[in-house]
C-alpha positions as CSV (number, residue, x, y, z in Angstrom):
1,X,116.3,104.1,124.3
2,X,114.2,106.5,122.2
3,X,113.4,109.8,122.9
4,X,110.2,109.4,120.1
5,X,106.7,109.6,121.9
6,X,108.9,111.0,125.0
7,X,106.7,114.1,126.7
8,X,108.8,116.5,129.3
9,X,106.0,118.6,131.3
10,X,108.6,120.9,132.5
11,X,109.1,124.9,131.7
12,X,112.3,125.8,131.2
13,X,113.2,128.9,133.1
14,X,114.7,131.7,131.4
15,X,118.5,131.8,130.8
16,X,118.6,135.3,132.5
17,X,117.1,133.9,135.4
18,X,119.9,131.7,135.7
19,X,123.0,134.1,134.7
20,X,121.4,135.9,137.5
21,X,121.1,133.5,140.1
22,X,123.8,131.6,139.4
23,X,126.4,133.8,138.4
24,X,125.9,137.4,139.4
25,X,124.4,136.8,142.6
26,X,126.7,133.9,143.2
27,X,129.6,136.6,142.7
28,X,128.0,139.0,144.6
29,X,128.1,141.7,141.9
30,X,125.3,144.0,141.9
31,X,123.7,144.3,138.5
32,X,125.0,148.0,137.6
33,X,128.8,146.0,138.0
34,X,127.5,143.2,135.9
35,X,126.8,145.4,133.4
36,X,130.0,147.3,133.8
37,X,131.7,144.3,133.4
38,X,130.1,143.0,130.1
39,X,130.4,145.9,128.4
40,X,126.8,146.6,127.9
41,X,124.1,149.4,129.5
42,X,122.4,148.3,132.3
43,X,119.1,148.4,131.3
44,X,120.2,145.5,129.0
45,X,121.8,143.4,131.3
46,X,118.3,144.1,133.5
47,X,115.9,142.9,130.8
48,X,117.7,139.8,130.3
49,X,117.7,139.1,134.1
50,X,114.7,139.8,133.9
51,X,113.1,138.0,131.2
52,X,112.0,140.7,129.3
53,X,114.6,140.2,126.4
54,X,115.8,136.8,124.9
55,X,120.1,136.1,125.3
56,X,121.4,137.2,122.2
57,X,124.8,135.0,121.0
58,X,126.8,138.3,121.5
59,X,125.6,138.3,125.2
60,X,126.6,134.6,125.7
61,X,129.9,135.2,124.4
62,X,130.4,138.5,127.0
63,X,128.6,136.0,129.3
64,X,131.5,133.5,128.8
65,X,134.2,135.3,128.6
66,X,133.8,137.5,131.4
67,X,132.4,134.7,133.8
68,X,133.7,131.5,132.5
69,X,129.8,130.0,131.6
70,X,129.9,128.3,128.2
71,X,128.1,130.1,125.5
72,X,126.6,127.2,124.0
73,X,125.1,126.3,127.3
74,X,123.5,129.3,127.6
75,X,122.1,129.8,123.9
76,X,120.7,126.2,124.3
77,X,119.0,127.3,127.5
78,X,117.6,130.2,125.2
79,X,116.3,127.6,122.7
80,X,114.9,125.3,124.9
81,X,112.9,128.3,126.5
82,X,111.8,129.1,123.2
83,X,110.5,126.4,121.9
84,X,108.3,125.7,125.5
85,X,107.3,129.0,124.7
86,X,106.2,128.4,121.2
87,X,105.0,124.7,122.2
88,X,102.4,126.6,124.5
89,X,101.1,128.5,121.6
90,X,100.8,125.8,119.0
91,X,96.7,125.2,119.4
92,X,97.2,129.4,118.1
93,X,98.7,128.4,114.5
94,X,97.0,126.3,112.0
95,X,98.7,124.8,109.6
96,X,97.4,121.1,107.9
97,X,100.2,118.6,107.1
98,X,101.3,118.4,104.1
99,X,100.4,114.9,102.1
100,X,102.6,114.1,99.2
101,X,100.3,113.4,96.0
């Protein structure tokens, strides 16, 4: 089967929204532990939750080793996320195709 002319009308949801619902809530860890945990400030770990700040590969590596979630899971969660985002924008950016002479 061919993915070619395929159209998914779904929104991806932010990867934070997931390490949050399904890891540190799962855990029970409040986010101030979380954060202890990683190895980062809190306010960090709260904009990524968040979806105020995109997963960096450093945070999907603390992410995975601290909590067992595969890093390239979550950085293709981030990806897909971007690119919806960026899909949603595409009637802002002009650019013509480019025809070979």
């Amino acid at each position: 089967m061919t993915s070619e002319g395929l159209t998914v009308n779904m929104t991806p949801a932010h990867p934070g929204d997931f390490v949050r619902t399904e890891v540190i809530e799962e855990l029970g860890l409040s986010v101030t532990k979380a954060a202890e945990i990683l190895g980062v400030r809190r306010a960090t770990l709260s904009d990524l939750l968040n979806g105020r700040a995109a997963l960096s590969p450093e945070m999907a590596l603390r992410i995975e080793k601290a909590f067992d979630v595969r890093m390239d899971l979550l950085l293709q969660m981030q990806a897909w996320y971007d690119a919806a985002r960026m899909r949603a924008r595409a009637g802002e950016i002009s650019v013509r195709r480019y025809q070979p002479a």
